[in-house]
C-alpha positions as CSV (number, residue, x, y, z in Angstrom):
1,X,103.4,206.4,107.8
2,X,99.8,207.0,107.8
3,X,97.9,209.9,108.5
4,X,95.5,208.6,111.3
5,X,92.8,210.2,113.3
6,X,91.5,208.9,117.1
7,X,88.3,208.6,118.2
8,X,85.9,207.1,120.7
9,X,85.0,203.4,119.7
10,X,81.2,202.8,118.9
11,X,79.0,199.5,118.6
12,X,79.5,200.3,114.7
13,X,83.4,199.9,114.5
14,X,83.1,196.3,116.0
15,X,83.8,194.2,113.1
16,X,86.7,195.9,112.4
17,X,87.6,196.2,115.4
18,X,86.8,192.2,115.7
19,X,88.6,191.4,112.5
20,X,91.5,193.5,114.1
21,X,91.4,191.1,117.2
22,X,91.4,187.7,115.2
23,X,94.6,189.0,113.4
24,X,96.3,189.6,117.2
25,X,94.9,186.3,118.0
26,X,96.4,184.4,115.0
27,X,99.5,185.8,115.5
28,X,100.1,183.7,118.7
29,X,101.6,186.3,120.5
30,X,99.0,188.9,121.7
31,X,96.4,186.7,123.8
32,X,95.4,183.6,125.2
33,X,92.6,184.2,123.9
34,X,91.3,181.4,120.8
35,X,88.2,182.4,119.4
36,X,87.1,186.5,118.8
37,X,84.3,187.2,121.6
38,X,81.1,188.7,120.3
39,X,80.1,192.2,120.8
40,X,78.3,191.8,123.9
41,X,81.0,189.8,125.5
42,X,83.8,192.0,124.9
43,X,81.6,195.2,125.7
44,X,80.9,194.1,129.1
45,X,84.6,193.0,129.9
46,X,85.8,196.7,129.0
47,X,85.4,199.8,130.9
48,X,82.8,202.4,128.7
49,X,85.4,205.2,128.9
50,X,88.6,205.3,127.1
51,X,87.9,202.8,124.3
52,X,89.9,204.3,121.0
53,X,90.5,203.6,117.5
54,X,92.8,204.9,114.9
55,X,91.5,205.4,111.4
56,X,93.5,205.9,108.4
57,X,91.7,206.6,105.1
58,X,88.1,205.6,106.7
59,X,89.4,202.5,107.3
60,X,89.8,201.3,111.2
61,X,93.3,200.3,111.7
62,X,93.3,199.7,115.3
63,X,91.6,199.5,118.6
64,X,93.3,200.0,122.4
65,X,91.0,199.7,125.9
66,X,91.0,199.5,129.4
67,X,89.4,197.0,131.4
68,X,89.1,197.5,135.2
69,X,91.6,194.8,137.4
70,X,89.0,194.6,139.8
71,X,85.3,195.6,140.9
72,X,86.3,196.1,144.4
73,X,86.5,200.4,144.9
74,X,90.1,200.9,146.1
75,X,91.1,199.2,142.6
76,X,89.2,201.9,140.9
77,X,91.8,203.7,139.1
78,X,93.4,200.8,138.5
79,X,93.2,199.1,134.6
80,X,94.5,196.8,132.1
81,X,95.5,198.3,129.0
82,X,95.2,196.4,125.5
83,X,96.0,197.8,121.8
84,X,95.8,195.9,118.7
85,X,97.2,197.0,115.2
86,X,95.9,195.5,111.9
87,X,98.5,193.4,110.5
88,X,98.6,195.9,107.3
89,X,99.3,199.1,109.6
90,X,102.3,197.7,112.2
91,X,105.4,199.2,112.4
92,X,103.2,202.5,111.2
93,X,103.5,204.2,114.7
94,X,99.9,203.3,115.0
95,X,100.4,201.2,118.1
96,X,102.2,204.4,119.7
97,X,99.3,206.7,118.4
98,X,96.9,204.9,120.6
99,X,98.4,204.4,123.5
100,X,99.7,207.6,124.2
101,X,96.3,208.8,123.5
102,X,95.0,205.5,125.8
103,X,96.8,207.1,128.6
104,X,96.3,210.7,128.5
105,X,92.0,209.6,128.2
106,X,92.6,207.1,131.4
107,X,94.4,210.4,133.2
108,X,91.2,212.5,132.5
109,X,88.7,209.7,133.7
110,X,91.3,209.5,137.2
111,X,92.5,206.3,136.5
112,X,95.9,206.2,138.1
113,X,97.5,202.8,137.6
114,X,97.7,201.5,134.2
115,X,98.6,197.4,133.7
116,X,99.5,195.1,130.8
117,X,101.0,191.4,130.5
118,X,102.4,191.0,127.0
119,X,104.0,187.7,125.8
120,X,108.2,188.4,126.2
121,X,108.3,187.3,122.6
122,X,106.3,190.8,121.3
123,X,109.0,192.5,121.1
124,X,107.7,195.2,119.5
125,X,104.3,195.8,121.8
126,X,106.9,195.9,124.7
127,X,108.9,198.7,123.2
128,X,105.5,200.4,122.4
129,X,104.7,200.4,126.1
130,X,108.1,201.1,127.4
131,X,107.9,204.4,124.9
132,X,104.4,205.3,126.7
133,X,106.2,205.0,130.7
134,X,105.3,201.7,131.2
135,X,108.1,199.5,133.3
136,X,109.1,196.3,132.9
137,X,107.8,194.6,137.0
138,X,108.9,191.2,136.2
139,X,107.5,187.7,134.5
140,X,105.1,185.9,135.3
141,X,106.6,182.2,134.5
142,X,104.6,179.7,132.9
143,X,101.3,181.8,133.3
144,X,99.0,180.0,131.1
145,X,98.6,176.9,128.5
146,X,98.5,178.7,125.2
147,X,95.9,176.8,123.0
148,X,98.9,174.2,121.5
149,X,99.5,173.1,125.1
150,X,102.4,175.3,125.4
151,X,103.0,177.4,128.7
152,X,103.6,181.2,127.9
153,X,105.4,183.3,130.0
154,X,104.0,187.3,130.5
155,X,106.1,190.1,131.2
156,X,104.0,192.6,133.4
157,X,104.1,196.0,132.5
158,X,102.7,198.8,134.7
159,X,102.5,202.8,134.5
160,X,101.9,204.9,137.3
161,X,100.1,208.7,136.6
162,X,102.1,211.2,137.2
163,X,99.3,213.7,137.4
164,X,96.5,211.5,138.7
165,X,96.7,209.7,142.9
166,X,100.5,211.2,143.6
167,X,98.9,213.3,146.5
């Protein structure tokens, strides 16, 4: 197990951060995604609150962030959760680590509804939400082409605050 510490994400974590997200991306079952964005790209796709990473030793090990489901107001405290682990660090607790943290930061910036599609074959990321209060709301069948022409199923995930919008 290691002995991590969180903290906010910064413009100078990003090529760890991007390594990080070539590793999810090679492993064919975190993202359509084919080629790491660059910095710009990925900044502007993410909220600027509640981006995390975990660091064990100095080292960035991984990286979770929201990014809003919508720019229409009434989906304002709505987001899509993402967490990625370096390959060296999973099955650490890591992955946990964030995301608990992930939540309790979206909770404090009034974000009530948290969302994530992970590929029914990650196993693992799906017990890591599950752990955190997210539920299982179905599958979306044959979502996407996944870059060998494949279609990929996602399971969508969602976790409602129990603290923030239950008035």
């Amino acid at each position: 197990m290691f002995s991590i510490q969180i903290r906010p994400l910064t413009r100078q974590d990003w090529p760890a951060v991007a390594e990080i997200y070539r590793q999810g991306i090679e492993s064919g079952n975190a993202t359509f995604e084919t080629e790491v964005p660059d910095w710009e790209s990925w900044n502007a796709a993410r909220s600027p609150d509640c981006r995390i990473v975990a660091e064990a030793g100095g080292d960035v090990i991984g990286f979770a962030a929201l990014s809003p489901v919508s720019g229409r107001c009434v989906y304002g405290g709505v987001h899509e959760a993402m967490i990625y682990i370096a390959e060296r660090a999973r099955g650490q607790g890591v992955g946990g680590t964030l995301l608990g943290r992930l939540v309790a930061e979206s909770e404090a910036h009034g974000i009530w509804t948290l969302q994530a599609g992970i590929f029914p074959e990650n196993t693992s990321s799906i017990r890591i939400f599950e752990k955190a209060g997210f539920e299982i709301l179905g599958t979306h069948r044959r979502l996407g082409r996944f870059h060998d022409g494949r279609w990929r199923d996602v399971v969508l995930m969602e976790r409602r605050s129990r603290v923030v919008g239950v008035d």
